[in-house]
Structures are given as structure tokens and as C-alpha cells.
C-alpha positions, 0 to 999 in steps of 0.5 A: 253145418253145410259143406262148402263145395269145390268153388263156394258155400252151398246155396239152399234154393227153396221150390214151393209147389203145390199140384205141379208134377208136371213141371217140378221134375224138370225145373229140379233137374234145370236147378241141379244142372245149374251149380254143382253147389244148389241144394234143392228142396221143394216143399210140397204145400198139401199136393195132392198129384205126384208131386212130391214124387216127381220132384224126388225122382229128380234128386231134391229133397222135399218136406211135406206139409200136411195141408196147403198152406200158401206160398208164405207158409211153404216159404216161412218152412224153407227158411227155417230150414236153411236157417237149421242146416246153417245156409248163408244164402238161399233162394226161392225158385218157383216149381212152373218153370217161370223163374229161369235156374240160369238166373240163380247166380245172377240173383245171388250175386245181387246179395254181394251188396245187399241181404234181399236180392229180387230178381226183377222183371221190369228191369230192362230185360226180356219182354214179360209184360202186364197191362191194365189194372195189374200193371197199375197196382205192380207200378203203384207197390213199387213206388211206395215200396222203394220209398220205404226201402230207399232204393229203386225197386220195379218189381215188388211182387217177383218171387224170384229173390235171394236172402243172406243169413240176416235175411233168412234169420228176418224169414224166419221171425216173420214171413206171413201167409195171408196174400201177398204177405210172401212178397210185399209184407215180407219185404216191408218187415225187412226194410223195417228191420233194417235189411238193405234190398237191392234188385236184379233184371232178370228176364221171366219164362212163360209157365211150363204149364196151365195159365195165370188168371190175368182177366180183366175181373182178376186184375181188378181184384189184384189191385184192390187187393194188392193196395190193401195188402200193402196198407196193412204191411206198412201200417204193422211196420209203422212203429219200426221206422220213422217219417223222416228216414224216408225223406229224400228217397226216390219216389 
């Protein structure tokens, strides 16, 4: 069972890295500063820098997977152990130095109402800005995602969220790997489960390191591919909720 510490439950923050020895040491170091109550544990995807030493030079404890996976797969294995060690939260922060350990608390506050909590980037905070085909398809997936979920989502694509234990436990059960299948399918298979998601602004950090394919092809790509991935999550969902319990929520 996990300890409880001096002003709380210990929080399992789950880092899925793969090749980024040159950010994971300082983003460890930022989550261990942040609350004397975070457990960190990074789960190396098949690294094949120092990764997995960098990050326990900084203090975390690391699982490795003996090849990569995906963010899916990295993820499906830090809830599971969060669910073995007998965590009530947990949360993913990505090892590139863009999700802000300052916001963790912020995040986890979100689950005081909700079993999702998504730290959210369209929110009225910071200036993180997407255009073009990108944007499109981030507008179009919250639109029907929050239609699903009956909350108001901006952000269904954000990594930075929270889970209580009846989310971890919903992790556990299904958190797929194919694309997208981390955030939008995910998501949706909670939703369908009954899981309340509600969201959190949240303002985003530039990557401590290389650069996001946000070409004007790669956004085309990410939104064809994106409106697919989220037609099979609500299609592998249809038989868990009914038409009607939709009606009425926000569009």
C-alpha cells in the first residue's frame, strides 16, 4: 500500500519517454521539487539513449520496456502499477519539458469533482497556438468528444490529465496503443464506462528539445488520421451508451 505523506496521499506521476536524455533528468528533478508527495516513475519505451539513466540519476524510479511500445503502451504499464502499489491518483507528465510540474496540483485538483482531470491547453491560458488542418481536427474532436462526455472539453488530445482510482482501474482495463488510442480512445472508453471527465486550463511549455512535425502535410495527416481514430473509439463504444443520453449535451 502507498504511504501517505506529511499533508496528503502520495501521487504516482507517470513520465512515458522514449529517447529523451536530454530533457527527462530536468523534468524528474522539476516534478521532485514540486511536492514532497509525487512519486515519479518514468517508463522507458525502448530507449536507446541514456535515458533510463539520466532519469534515475535524477531520483525516479524507471520500469523498462523492452521495446517501443507507444505512449499507450507506456502509459497502460504506469497505471497498472499505480494500480499494484495502491495509488488513489495518478498522472501523466511527458518527459519534453512541455507539461509544466508547477500545474500538477492544478491538474489533480480538477479530480475533487471529476475521475479524468485533463490539463488543457485552450482554455483561456498561455499563448499555445495550433493552426491550420491541426487546429481543425483539435476543434472538431472536442466538439463530439464533449458531446459524448457532456461537459465542455477544449483540449481532447492534452496528455497532461489526472486519474482517480476508478479511472486507473478503467486504465487498466482498456488503454490502447494504436494512435491516438492514449487520448481520444481512452477517453471515450471512460465516458462510456461512466467516468466523469471534467478539464483544467492549463498553460503549455515549448519542448525543452527537437521539434513537433506541425508542417502543413503533417497537419493534414493528423487530421485525417485523427477524425479516424476517433470514428473507431465511438464506434468500439457504441454498444455502452445510448443515443439518447446524449441529447441535451453541449455541442
Amino acid at each position: 500500500m502507498v504511504l501517505m505523506g506529511s499533508s496528503g496521499a502520495r501521487v504516482l506521476v507517470i513520465v512515458p519517454a522514449w529517447n529523451e536524455e536530454r530533457s527527462v533528468g530536468t523534468t524528474v528533478s522539476e516534478i521532485r521539487s514540486a511536492s514532497p508527495n509525487y512519486d515519479v516513475i518514468v517508463i522507458d519505451d525502448g530507449s536507446t539513449d541514456d535515458t533510463v539513466a539520466v532519469a534515475r540519476s535524477a531520483g525516479a524510479t524507471v520500469l523498462n520496456l523492452p521495446f517501443n511500445l507507444g505512449v499507450g503502451g507506456a502509459m497502460k504499464t504506469g497505471f497498472t502499477y499505480a494500480q499494484r502499489h495502491g495509488y488513489a491518483q495518478a498522472i501523466q507528465v511527458d518527459a519534453d519539458g512541455q507539461h509544466n510540474p508547477a500545474d500538477i496540483a492544478r491538474v489533480l485538483a480538477g479530480l475533487e469533482d471529476a475521475d479524468i482531470a485533463i490539463g488543457a491547453r485552450f482554455a483561456e491560458v498561455g499563448d499555445y497556438e495550433v493552426r491550420g488542418p491541426r487546429r481543425w481536427a483539435m476543434v472538431f474532436l472536442a466538439r463530439v468528444v464533449s458531446r459524448a462526455a457532456g461537459t465542455r472539453l477544449t483540449d481532447v488530445t492534452s496528455g497532461f490529465r489526472a486519474a482517480n482510482r476508478r479511472a486507473i482501474d478503467q486504465y487498466v482495463s482498456y488503454y490502447p496503443a494504436e494512435y491516438l488510442g492514449d487520448t481520444l480512445d481512452s477517453l471515450v472508453a471512460a465516458v462510456h464506462a461512466g467516468l466523469k471527465v471534467t478539464q483544467v486550463p492549463v498553460a503549455m511549455r515549448p519542448r525543452a528539445h527537437g521539434r513537433p512535425s506541425q508542417g502543413p502535410i503533417g497537419s493534414t495527416v493528423y487530421l485525417l488520421r485523427s477524425v479516424f481514430a476517433l470514428g473507431l473509439a465511438l464506434l468500439r463504444g457504441s454498444r455502452a451508451i445510448h443515443p439518447s443520453e446524449l441529447q441535451g449535451a453541449p455541442s
